[in-house]
C-alpha positions in Angstrom: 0.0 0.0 0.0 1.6 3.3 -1.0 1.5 6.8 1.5 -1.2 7.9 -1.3 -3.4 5.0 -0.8 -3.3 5.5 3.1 -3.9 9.2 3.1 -6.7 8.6 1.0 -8.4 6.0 3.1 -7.4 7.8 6.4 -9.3 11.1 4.9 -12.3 8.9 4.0 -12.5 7.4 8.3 -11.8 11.5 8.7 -14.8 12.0 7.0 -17.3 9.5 8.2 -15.9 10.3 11.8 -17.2 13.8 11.0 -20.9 13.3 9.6 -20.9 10.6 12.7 -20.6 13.2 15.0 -22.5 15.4 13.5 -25.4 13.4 13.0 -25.4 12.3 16.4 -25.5 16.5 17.5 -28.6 16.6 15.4 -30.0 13.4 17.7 -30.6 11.2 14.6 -31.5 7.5 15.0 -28.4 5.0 13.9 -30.0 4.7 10.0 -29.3 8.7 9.8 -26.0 8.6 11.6 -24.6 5.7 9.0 -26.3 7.8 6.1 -24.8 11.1 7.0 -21.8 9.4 7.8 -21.4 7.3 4.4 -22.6 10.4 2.5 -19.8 13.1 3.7 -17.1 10.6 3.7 -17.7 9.0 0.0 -19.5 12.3 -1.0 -16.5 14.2 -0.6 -14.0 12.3 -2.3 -16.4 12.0 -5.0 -16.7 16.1 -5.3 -13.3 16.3 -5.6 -12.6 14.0 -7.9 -15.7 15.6 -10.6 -13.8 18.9 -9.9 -10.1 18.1 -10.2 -11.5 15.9 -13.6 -10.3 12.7 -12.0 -11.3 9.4 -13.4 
């Protein structure tokens, strides 16, 4: 596994941790936490790559 590779799936864990704890300020029930958490970490990622023309 290369640094890249690692930083990348280190951001991603960044990213869930963050709409995990987010969701859970809002009070949501564990099916909105895991949405709000998939959705900012792979949502993200995503966004960048459609703007920095990744494939």
């Amino acid at each position: 596994m290369s640094l890249i590779n690692l930083i990348e799936i280190l951001a991603i864990l960044v990213g869930a941790f963050s709409g995990f704890i987010e969701a859970r300020s809002k009070k949501m029930d564990v099916v909105g936490v895991f949405t709000v958490a998939f959705i900012t970490a792979f949502g993200g990622g995503t966004l960048r790559d459609i703007l920095l023309d990744k494939r």
